[in-house]
C-alpha positions in Angstrom: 0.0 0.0 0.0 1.7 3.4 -1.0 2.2 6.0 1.5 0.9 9.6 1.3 3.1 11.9 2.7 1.8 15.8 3.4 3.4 18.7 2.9 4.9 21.1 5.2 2.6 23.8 6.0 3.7 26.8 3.9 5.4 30.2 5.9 2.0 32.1 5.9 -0.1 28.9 7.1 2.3 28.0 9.4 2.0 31.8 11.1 -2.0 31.8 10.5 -2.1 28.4 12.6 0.4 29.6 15.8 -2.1 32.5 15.6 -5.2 30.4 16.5 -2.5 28.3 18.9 -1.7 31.6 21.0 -5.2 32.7 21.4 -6.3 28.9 22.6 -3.6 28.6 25.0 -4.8 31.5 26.7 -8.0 30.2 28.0 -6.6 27.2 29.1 -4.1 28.9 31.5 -7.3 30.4 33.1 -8.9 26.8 33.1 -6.3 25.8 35.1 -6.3 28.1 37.0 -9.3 27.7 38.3 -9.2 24.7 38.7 -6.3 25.0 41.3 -9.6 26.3 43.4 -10.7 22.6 43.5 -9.9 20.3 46.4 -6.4 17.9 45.8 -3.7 16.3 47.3 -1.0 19.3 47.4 -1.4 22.3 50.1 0.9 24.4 49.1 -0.1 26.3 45.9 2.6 29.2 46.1 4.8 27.1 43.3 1.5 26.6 41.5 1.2 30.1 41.1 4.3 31.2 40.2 4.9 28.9 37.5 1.2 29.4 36.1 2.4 33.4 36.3 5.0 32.7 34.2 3.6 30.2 31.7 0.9 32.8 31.1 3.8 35.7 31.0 4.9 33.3 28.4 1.8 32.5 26.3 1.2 36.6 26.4 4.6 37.3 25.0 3.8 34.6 22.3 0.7 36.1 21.0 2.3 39.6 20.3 5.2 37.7 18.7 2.9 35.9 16.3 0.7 39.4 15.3 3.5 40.6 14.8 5.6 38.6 12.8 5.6 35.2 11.3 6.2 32.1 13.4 8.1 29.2 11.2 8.3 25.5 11.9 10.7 25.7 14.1 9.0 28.3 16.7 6.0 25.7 16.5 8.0 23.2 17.8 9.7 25.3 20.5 6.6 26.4 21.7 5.1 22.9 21.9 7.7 22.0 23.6 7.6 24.7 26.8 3.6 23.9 26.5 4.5 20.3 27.4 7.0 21.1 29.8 4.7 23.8 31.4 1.6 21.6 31.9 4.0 18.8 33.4 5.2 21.0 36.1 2.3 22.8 36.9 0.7 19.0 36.8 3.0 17.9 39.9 3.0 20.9 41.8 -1.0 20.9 42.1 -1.5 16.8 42.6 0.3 15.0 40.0 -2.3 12.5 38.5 -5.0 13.8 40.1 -4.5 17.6 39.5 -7.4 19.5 37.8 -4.1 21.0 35.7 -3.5 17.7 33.9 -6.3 18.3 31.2 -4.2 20.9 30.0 -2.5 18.2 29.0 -5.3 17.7 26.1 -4.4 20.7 25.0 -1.2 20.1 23.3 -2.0 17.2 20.5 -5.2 19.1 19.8 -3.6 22.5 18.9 -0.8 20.6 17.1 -3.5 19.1 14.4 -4.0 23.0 13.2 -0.4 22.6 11.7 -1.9 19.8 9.6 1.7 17.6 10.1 0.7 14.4 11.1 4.4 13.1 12.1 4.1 16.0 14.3 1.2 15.2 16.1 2.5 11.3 16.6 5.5 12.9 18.3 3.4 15.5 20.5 0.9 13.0 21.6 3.4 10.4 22.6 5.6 13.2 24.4 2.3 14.2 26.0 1.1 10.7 27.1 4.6 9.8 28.3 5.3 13.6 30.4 1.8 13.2 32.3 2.8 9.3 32.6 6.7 10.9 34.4 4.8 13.3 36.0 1.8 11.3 37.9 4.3 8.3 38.8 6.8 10.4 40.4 4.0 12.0 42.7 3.6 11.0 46.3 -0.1 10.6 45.1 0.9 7.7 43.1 0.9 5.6 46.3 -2.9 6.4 46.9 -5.4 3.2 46.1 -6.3 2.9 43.0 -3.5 5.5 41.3 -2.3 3.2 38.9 -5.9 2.2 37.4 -6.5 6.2 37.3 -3.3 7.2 35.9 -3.7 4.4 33.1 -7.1 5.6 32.1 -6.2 8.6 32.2 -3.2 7.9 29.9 -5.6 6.0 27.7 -7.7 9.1 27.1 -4.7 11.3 25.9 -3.6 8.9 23.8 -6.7 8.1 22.5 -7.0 11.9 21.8 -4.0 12.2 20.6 -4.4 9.2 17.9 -7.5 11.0 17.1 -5.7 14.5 16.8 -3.4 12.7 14.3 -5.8 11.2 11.9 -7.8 14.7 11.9 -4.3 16.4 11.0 -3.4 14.2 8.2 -6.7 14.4 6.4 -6.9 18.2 7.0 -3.6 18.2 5.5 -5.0 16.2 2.4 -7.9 18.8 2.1 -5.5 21.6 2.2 -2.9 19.9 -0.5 -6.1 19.3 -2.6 -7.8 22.6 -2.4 -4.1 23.9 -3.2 -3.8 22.2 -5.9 -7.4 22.6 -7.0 -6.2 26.4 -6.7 -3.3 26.1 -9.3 -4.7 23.9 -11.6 -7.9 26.6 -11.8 -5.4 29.3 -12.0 -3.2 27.3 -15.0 -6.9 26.8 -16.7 -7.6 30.6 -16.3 -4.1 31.5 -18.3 -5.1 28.9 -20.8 -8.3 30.4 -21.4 -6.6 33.7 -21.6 -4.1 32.4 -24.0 -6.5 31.0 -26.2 -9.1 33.9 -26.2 -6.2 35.7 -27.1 -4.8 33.2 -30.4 -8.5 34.4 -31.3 -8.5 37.7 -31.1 -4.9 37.8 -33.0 -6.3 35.3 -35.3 -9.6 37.2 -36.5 -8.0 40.7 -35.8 -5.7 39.8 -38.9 -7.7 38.4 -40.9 -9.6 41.6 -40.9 -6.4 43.5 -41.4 -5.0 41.1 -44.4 -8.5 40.6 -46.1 -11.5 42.9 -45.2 -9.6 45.7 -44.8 -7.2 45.2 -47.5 -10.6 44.5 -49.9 -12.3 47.5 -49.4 -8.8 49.7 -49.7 -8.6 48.1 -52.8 -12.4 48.9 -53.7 -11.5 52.8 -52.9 -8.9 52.6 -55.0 -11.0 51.3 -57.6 -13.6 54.3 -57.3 -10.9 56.5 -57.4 -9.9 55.2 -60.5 -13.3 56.1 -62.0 -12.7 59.7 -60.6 -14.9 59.8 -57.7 -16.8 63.8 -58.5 -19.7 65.0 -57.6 -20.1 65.4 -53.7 -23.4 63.8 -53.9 -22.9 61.2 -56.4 -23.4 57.5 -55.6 -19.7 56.8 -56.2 -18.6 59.8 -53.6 -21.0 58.1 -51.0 -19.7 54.7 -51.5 -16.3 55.8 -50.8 -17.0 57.9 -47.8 -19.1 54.8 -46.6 -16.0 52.6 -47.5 -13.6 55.2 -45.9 -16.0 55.1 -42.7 -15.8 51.1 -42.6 -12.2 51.0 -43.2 -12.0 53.2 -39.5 -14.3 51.1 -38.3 -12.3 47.5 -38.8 -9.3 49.5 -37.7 -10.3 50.2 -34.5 -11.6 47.0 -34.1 -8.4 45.4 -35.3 -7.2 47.1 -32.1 -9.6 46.4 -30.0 -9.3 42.4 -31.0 -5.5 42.4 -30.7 -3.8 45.5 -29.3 -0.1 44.9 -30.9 1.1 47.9 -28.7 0.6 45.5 -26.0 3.2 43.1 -27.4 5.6 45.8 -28.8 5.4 48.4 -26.2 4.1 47.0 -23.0 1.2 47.2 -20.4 1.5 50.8 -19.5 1.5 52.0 -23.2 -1.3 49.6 -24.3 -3.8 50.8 -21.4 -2.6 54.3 -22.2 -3.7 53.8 -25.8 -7.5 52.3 -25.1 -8.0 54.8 -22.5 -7.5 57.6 -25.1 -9.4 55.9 -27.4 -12.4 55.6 -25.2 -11.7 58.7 -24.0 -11.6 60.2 -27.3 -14.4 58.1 -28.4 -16.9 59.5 -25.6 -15.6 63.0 -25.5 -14.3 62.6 -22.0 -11.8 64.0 -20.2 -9.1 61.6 -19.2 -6.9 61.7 -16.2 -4.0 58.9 -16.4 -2.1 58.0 -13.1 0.4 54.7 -14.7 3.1 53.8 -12.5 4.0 50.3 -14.0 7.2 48.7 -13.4 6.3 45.7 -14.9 6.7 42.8 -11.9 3.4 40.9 -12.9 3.5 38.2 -14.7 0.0 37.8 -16.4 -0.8 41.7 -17.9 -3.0 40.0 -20.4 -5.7 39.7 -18.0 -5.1 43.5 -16.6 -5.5 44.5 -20.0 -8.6 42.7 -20.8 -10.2 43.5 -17.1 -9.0 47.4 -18.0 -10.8 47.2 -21.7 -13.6 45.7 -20.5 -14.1 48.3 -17.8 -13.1 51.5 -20.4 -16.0 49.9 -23.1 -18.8 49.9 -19.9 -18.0 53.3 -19.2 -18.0 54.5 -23.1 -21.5 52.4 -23.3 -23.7 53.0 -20.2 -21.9 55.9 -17.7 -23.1 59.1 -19.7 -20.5 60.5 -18.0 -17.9 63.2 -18.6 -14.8 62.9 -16.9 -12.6 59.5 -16.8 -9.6 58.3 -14.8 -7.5 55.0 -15.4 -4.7 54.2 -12.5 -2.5 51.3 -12.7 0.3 51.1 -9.4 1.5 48.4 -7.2 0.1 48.3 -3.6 1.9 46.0 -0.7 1.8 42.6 -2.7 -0.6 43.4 -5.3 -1.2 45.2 -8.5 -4.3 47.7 -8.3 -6.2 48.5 -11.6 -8.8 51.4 -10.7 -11.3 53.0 -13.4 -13.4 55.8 -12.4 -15.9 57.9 -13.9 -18.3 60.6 -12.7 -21.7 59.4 -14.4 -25.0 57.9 -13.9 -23.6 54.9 -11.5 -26.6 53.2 -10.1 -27.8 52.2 -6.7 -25.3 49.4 -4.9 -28.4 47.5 -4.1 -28.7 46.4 -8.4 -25.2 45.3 -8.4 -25.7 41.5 -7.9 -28.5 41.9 -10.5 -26.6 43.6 -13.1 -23.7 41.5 -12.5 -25.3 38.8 -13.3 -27.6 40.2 -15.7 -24.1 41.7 -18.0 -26.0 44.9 -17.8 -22.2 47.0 -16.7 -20.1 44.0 -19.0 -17.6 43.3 -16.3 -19.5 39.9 -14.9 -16.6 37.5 -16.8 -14.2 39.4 -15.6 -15.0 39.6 -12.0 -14.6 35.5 -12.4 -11.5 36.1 -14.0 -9.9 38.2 -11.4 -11.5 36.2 -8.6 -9.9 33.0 -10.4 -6.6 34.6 -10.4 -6.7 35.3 -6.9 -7.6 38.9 -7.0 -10.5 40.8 -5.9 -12.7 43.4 -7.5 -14.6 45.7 -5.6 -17.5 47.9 -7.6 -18.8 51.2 -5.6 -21.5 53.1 -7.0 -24.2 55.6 -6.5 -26.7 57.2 -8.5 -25.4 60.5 -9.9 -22.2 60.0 -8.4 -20.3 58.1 -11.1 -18.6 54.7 -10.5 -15.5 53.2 -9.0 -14.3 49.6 -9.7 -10.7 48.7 -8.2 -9.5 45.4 -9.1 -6.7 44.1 -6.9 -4.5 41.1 -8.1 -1.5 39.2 -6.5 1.8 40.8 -7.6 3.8 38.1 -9.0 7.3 38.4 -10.4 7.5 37.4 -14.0 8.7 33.5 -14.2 
């Protein structure tokens, strides 16, 4: 039968699950403390307390540490280690096997399953077993009747916990290497669609350069030959229609397959469609690019930015348009505003889904790629969509 092994927890995870460790620890420390308020065998509780002051001394300084930066593998381990330690002394000093302190002890194999490392959790639950094991032999209580059968069952239900804790962090560890790779192979799918709605674009934009447009050239320069005159004749309106249509495949020829994209770059190509929709609405344009080029994927910037520029040309009525482009902590932030119609935020689920503002695909797109987009809007007060997208060096 093959083994499946799981992968280390990666640097972020690994600080997300101390965090959730450092906050349950503290409630435990006043678990046991309170439960040092219950009858047992030890009368003197002043070495109780001072170690429980400083294990939660401890556990305080941990959480800050945690916030403030990120814990590795090694920290983990470290701070199992003093939990285990902690729980052993504070164990003996308040009754040994029967202190109310030794189901602390549960605590440990049950916050090691968060870091989804099942080797891990076999090692913490047989250090645990075996420390409250040390711990309740070596205390005079150990002599009382019936000890032994106590301090076995007891033993019994740490292990059996921490068994439990192990199989729980091996299949959450499963769930996590599948939903990560779920994650990149949705991500590789996106960039394959991209690509290939791309090929298309290229592919149809030149055939429209090398056929229509080269056709109906030729068809002017036929007219011409026949000494276009008159201003009204049928020949002069064929060949301001023609001249007309020629624009018009032009401008889609860019649209389908900006080559300044390819030839000059992500900053020149969204400079280019913003002046053109700019231009083709009448509006005033206000450009803020700072680009330095660290992303890896600017096709789908581009296409999110066209699609956005083409809902404001079509539905915002509006005069006044701005297109930003500048990286923000760890991501690149695309923001297109206008001061039109916008609508009440209530309809945006419904237009969304309804392709009424033409940005619905792309929101998936973005969202697929691990970025956000975030639509604010009010009616008469134009619209605001800032799309956010993880800023990944170039491969």
């Amino acid at each position: 039968m093959p083994v499946r092994t799981f992968p280390a927890l990666s640097g972020k995870a690994t600080a997300s699950s101390e965090r959730i460790v450092a906050w349950l620890r503290l409630p435990a420390i006043a678990l046991i403390a309170l439960g040092e308020t219950l009858t047992h065998p030890n009368t003197d509780r002043g070495g109780f307390y001072v170690t429980l002051a400083l294990y939660a001394g401890w556990s305080a300084a941990t959480l800050v540490y945690v916030h403030r930066r990120e814990a590795d593998d090694r920290f983990a381990l470290a701070a199992t280690g003093v939990d285990i330690a902690a729980i052993s002394v504070l164990a003996v000093l308040s009754g040994g096997a029967f202190s109310e302190a030794r189901l602390a002890f549960f605590l440990v194999p049950v916050t090691v399953a968060f870091r989804f490392r099942p080797a891990v959790a076999v090692a913490a639950a047989v250090l645990t077993t075996t420390a409250y094991l040390i711990q309740a032999f070596a205390h005079p209580a150990a002599h009382d009747p019936d000890a032994v059968r106590f301090i076995l069952t007891q033993a019994g239900f740490l292990a059996w916990v921490g068994l439990a804790c192990v199989l729980l962090s091996g299949l959450l560890g499963a769930r996590t290497q599948e939903a990560a790779r779920l994650a990149e192979d949705r991500s590789r799918l996106l960039t394959d669609a991209l690509e290939a709605e791309q090929r298309a674009r290229r592919t149809l934009g030149e055939s429209l350069h090398d056929h229509a447009i080269q056709n109906l050239l030729y068809a002017r320069h036929e007219l011409a030959d026949l000494g276009v005159g008159a201003d009204d004749s049928p020949a002069t309106r064929a060949d301001d229609a023609i001249t007309d249509t020629v624009a018009q495949l032009r401008e889609a020829v860019f649209e389908l397959h900006p080559y300044v994209l390819e030839e000059a770059g992500l900053e020149a190509a969204l400079r280019a469609i913003a002046q053109r929709a700019a231009s083709r609405a009448r509006l005033d344009l206000t450009l803020d690019l700072r680009y330095d080029g660290a992303y890896a994927n600017e096709q789908l910037v581009f296409s999110a930015a066209r699609e956005l520029l083409a809902n404001v040309v079509r539905h915002a009525d509006a005069n006044e348009l701005s297109l930003g482009l500048f990286g923000e902590d760890e991501h690149l932030v695309l923001i297109v505003e206008d001061d039109g119609c916008g609508f009440p935020a209530e309809e945006l689920p419904e237009r969304l889904a309804e392709g009424h503002i033409g940005i619905a695909s792309q929101r998936h797109r973005v969202e697929a790629a691990g970025g956000s987009m975030l639509v604010a809007s009010r009616p008469g007060a134009g619209t605001r969509v800032e799309i956010r997208l993880p800023r990944l060096a170039d491969a």
